[in-house]
MIDO-692423 format. One record per residue (C-alpha): x, y negated, z negated. Coordinates in steps of 0.05 Angstrom, whole numbers, m for minus. Example, Ala and Ser with C-alpha at 12.3 -4.5 7.8 and 13.67 -1.06 7.14 Angstrom:
2
246_90_m156;
273_21_m143;
# end
This chain:
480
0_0_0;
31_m61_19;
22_m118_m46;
m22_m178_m8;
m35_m240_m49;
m64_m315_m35;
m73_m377_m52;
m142_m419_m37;
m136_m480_m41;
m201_m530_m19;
m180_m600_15;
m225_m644_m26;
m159_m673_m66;
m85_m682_m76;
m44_m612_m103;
m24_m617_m172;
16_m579_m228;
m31_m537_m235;
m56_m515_m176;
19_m502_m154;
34_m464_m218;
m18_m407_m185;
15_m412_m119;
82_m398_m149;
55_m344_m194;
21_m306_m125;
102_m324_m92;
139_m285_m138;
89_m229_m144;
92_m218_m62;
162_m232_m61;
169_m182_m114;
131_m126_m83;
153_m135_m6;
95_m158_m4;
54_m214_25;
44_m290_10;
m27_m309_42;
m48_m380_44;
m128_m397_62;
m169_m459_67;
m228_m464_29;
m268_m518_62;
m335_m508_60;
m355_m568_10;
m364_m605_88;
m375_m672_50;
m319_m672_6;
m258_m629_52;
m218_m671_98;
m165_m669_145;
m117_m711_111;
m128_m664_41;
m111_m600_85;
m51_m638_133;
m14_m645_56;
m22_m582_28;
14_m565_89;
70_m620_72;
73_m600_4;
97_m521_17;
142_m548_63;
171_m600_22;
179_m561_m39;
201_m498_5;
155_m445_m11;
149_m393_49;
83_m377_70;
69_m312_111;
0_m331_134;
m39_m385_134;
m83_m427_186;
m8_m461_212;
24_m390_208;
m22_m340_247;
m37_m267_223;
m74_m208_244;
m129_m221_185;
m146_m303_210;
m183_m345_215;
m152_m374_156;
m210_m429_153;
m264_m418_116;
m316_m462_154;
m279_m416_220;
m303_m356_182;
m375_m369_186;
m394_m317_229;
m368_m269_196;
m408_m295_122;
m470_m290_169;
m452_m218_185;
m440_m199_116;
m510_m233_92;
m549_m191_136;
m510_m134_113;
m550_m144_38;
m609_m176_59;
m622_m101_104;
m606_m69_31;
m657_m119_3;
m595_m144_m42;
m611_m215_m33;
m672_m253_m30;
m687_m330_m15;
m707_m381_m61;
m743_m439_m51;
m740_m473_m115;
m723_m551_m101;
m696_m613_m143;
m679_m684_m121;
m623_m698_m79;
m586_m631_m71;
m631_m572_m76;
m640_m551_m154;
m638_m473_m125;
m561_m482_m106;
m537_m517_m166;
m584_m495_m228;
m564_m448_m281;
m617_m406_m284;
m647_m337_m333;
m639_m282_m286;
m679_m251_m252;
m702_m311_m215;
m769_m320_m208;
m765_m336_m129;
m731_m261_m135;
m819_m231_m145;
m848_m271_m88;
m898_m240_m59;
m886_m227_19;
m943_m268_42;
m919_m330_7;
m847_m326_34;
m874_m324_104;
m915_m383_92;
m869_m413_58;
m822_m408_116;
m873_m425_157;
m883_m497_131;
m809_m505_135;
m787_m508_64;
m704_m504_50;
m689_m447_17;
m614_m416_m1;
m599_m339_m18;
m594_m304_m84;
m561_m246_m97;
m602_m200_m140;
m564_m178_m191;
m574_m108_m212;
m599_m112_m279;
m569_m36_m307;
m502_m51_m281;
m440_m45_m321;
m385_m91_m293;
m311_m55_m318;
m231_m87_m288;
m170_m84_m321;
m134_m163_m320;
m70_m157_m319;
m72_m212_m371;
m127_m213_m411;
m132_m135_m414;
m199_m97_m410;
m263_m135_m393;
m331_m105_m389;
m391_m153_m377;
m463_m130_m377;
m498_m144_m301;
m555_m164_m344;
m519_m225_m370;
m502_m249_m301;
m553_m295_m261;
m580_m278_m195;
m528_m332_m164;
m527_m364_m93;
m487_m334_m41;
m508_m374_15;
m535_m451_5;
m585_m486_44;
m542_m513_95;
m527_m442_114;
m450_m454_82;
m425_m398_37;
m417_m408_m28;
m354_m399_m80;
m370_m332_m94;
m396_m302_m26;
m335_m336_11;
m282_m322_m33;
m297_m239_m29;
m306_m230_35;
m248_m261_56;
m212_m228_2;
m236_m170_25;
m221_m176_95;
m157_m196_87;
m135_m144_49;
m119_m175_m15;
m97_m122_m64;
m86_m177_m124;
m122_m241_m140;
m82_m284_m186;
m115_m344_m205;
m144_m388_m261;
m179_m365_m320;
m225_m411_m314;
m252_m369_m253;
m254_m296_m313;
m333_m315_m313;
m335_m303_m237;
m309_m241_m224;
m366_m204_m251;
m401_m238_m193;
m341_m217_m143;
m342_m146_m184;
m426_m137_m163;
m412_m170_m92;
m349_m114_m86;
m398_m69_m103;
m452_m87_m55;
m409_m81_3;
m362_m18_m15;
m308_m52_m13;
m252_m35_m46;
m239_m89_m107;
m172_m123_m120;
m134_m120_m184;
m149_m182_m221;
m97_m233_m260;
m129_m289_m290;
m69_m335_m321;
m76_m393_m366;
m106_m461_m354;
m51_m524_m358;
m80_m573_m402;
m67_m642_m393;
m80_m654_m323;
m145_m695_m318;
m160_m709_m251;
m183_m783_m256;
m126_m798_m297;
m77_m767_m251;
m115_m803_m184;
m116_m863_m224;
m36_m861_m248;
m21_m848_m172;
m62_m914_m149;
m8_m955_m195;
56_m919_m180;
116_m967_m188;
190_m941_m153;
238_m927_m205;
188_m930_m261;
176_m870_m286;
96_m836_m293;
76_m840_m369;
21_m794_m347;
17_m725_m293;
m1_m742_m222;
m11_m702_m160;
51_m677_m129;
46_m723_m73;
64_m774_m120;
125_m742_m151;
144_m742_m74;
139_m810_m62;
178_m828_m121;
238_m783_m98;
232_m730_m152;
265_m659_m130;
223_m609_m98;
260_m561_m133;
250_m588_m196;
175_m596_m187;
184_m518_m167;
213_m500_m237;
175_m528_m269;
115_m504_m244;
135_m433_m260;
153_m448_m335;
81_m468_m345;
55_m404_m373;
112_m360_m361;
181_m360_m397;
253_m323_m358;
269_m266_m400;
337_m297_m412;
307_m363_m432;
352_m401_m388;
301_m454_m367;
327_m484_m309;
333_m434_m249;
320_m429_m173;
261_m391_m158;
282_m343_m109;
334_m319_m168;
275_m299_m216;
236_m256_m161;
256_m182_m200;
242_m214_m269;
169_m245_m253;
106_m187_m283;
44_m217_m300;
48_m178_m361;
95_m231_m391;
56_m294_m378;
25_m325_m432;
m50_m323_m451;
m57_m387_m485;
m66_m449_m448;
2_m485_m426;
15_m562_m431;
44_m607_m386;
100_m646_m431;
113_m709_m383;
180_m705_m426;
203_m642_m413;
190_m643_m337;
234_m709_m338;
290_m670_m370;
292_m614_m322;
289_m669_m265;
348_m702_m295;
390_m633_m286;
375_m631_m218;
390_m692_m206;
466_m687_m244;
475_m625_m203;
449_m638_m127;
495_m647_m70;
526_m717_m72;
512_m725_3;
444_m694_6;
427_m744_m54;
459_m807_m17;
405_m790_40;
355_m780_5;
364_m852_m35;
378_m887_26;
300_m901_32;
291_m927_m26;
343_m971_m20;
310_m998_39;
241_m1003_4;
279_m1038_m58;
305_m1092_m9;
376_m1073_m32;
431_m1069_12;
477_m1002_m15;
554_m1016_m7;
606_m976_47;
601_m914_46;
659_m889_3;
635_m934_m56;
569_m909_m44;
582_m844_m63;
620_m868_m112;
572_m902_m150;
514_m841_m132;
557_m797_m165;
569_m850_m229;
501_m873_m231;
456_m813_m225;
467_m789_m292;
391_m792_m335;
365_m806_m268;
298_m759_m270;
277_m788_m193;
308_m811_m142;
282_m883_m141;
306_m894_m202;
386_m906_m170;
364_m966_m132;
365_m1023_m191;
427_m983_m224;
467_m1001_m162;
443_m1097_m162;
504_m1103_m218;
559_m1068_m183;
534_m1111_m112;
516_m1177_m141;
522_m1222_m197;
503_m1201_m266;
429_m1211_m291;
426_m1203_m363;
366_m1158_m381;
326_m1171_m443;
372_m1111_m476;
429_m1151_m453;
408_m1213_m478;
389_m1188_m557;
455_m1141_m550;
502_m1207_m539;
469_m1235_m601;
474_m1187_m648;
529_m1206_m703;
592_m1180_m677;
593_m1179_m607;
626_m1231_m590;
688_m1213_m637;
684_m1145_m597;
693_m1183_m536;
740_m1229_m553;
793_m1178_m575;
775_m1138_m504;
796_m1194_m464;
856_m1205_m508;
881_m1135_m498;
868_m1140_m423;
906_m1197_m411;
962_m1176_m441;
965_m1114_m410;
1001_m1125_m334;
994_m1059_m304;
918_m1048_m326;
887_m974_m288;
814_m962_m300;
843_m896_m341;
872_m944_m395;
792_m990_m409;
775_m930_m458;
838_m933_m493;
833_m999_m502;
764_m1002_m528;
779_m943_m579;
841_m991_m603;
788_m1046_m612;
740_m1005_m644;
794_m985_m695;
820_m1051_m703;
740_m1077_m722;
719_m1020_m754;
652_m1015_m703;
641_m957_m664;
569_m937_m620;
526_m983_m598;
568_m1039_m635;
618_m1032_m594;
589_m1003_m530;
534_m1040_m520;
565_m1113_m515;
612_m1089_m465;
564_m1066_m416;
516_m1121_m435;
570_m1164_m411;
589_m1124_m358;
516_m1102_m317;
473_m1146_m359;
444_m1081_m402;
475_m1041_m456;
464_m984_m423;
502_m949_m362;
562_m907_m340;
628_m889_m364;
676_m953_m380;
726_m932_m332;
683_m945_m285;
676_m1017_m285;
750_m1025_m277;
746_m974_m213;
693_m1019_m183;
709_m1100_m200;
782_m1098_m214;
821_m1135_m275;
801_m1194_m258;
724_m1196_m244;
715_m1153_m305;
751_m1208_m351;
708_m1261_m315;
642_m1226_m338;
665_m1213_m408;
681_m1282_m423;
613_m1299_m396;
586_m1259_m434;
624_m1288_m506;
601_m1365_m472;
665_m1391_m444;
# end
């Protein structure tokens, strides 16, 4: 048997953590297995699925390099890979039940969208007992109707999760739900078997929000003879509210970090590492063996069983996503991270120096760098004049500071032969010589220096501006 698992997304939004958590999961089990990595477009919701939704799912996968085997872009022997191109085929399969007198219509109505497709309703349904003659008249007069499944009442409904262990669910408890709505589309739970069905899909790993479905998918198996899938229901990611993350997206700011999740278009735009969105992903209800947290994902393939994630609910920590993306950052190819800043550069209005003291300064800038926008404003005080940040400004005031710079400059001056090597010396001799150390003497150097107390190594500044522009900014900075 050869392992086939998918992904569904519906194009009615933008991707987010969560939603790519499941398609890594469904990854590493194909990889895994030999098996395959389908990926199908649920778009049957006609008001809310567009184009543009469905045209960045595709962008995402590629972006973040997940392989897909099949999919609507890839081809395959089961396609389409469309729901709404599928409809036939849900047409087929209704007839198949209404000849076994499995489904029935209903007529009930409500305002705006028809009650009967949205209502919760105490099975069986009443529209389930219509006589004959009224259902012809009924149809007669023209009145919208959608179809019910009728949900054997004596039915026992019995899987193994690969999570959540043994569930058994009484039919009797489950509604007579709609398998296909008034405007002839199929619905959530017709849709997602049949396709599953036909496209051989031996596991479905998905939310657990959807464990209260698949006694409805387990009846609808049943109703067809098909043979049912092993089911993994993994745990929801808290913390990702859709409005909030739409509405964090709508006031993204380049190099300013999100305080909240968004969708992972927005992690794109603001030149965070696919791979690091990847990892992440993965470490949201699942935990390496080894407990090395920051890995590629190809490298965990043999490691990944369902067995091991976790059944309680996972968090997104805003933090601890930032910290991973810092590591990736630190570690990426200096020349793949030089092209990939030069457009932000260009959308910061800030003209990056040669070449060679580009890289220089992308290599001695990009530490604590989580995203790639983020090098842009690091770079204004090594290619312009200093601009004293608010930091800057209380550092240079603090009791101190100016003693710490005065003896600096002293030390440089007398020093003839002065090799950016020799600046950490000399601030360790002046640190002695004060008794300060930290921030008290660190921080009105750099203040000085870039106009913040915060930045690179010391040397550094020496590399860059030379003896004498140094000295010019540190005696700024004491106020001659």
């Amino acid at each position: 048997m050869t392992v086939r698992v998918r992904y569904a997304p519906s194009p009615t939004g933008y991707q987010h953590f969560g939603n790519l958590r499941t398609a890594v999961f469904n990854y590493l089990f194909a990889r895994k297995h030999g098996g395959v990595f389908v990926l199908r477009i649920e778009d049957t919701d006609r008001e809310r699925s567009k184009k543009e939704y469905e045209d960045l799912i595709r962008e995402d996968f590629e972006w973040l390099g997940i392989a897909i085997d099949e999919s609507p872009w890839h081809g395959g022997e089961y396609g389409p890979y469309r729901q709404s191109e599928r409809l036939h085929i849900y047409k087929e399969h209704l007839e198949r039940l209404v000849k076994k007198d499995m489904v029935f219509r209903c007529f009930c109505e409500g305002e705006g969208e028809p009650e009967a497709e949205k209502k919760q309703v105490v099975s069986p349904d009443p529209c389930r007992f219509l006589p004959a003659e009224d259902v012809k008249r009924f149809e007669k007069e023209g009145r919208p109707f959608c179809w019910r499944f009728a949900t054997p009442r004596d039915a026992i409904v019995r899987f193994k999760d690969l999570v959540r262990g043994n569930v058994r669910v009484k039919a009797s408890e489950v509604t007579d739900f709609v398998v296909i709505k008034q405007d002839g589309m199929p619905t959530y739970h017709f849709g997602v078997v049949v396709d599953d069905a036909l496209m051989k899909i031996t596991h479905v790993i998905r939310g657990r929000d959807h464990l209260t479905n698949t006694a409805n998918h387990w009846l609808l198996y049943d109703a067809f003879g098909y043979e049912k899938p092993t089911w993994c229901h993994i745990s929801r990611t808290s913390k990702l509210k859709k409005r909030e993350m739409l509405d964090a997206l709508d006031h993204l700011e380049m190099g300013v970090r999100p305080k909240k999740p968004i969708p992972v278009i927005g992690y794109r735009k603001l030149g965070y590492l696919p791979e690091a969105i990847v990892n992440y992903s993965a470490l949201l209800g699942w935990h390496p063996r080894d407990e090395i947290e920051k890995f590629n994902l190809d490298d965990k393939i043999e490691e990944f069983d369902p067995k091991d994630l976790t059944k309680g609910d996972s968090a997104f920590d805003i933090s601890k996503f930032n910290w991973l993306s810092e590591k990736y950052i630190k570690e990426a190819d200096i020349d793949r991270l030089s092209e990939l800043a030069r457009p932000f550069f260009e959308a910061a209005d800030i003209t990056p120096p040669e070449d060679k003291l580009y890289l220089r300064l992308i290599d001695a800038l990009r530490g604590k760098c989580a995203m790639v926008s983020e090098l842009p404003p690091r770079f204004v005080p090594f290619i312009g004049g200093v601009k004293l940040a608010e930091d800057g400004r209380k550092t240079l005031q603090e009791p101190g500071a100016k003693k710490v710079l005065g003896l600096i400059v002293n030390k440089m001056e007398a020093k003839t032969d002065l090799k950016p090597e020799d600046f950490d010396p000399i601030i360790r001799e002046v640190g002695e010589e004060l008794g300060v150390k930290g921030k008290n003497l660190f921080f009105p150097i750099r203040s000085s220096i870039i106009g913040t107390p915060h930045g690179p190594m010391m040397s550094l500044y020496l590399e860059i501006f030379g003896k004498d522009e140094v000295l010019r900014r540190l005696r700024a900075g004491i106020g001659e």
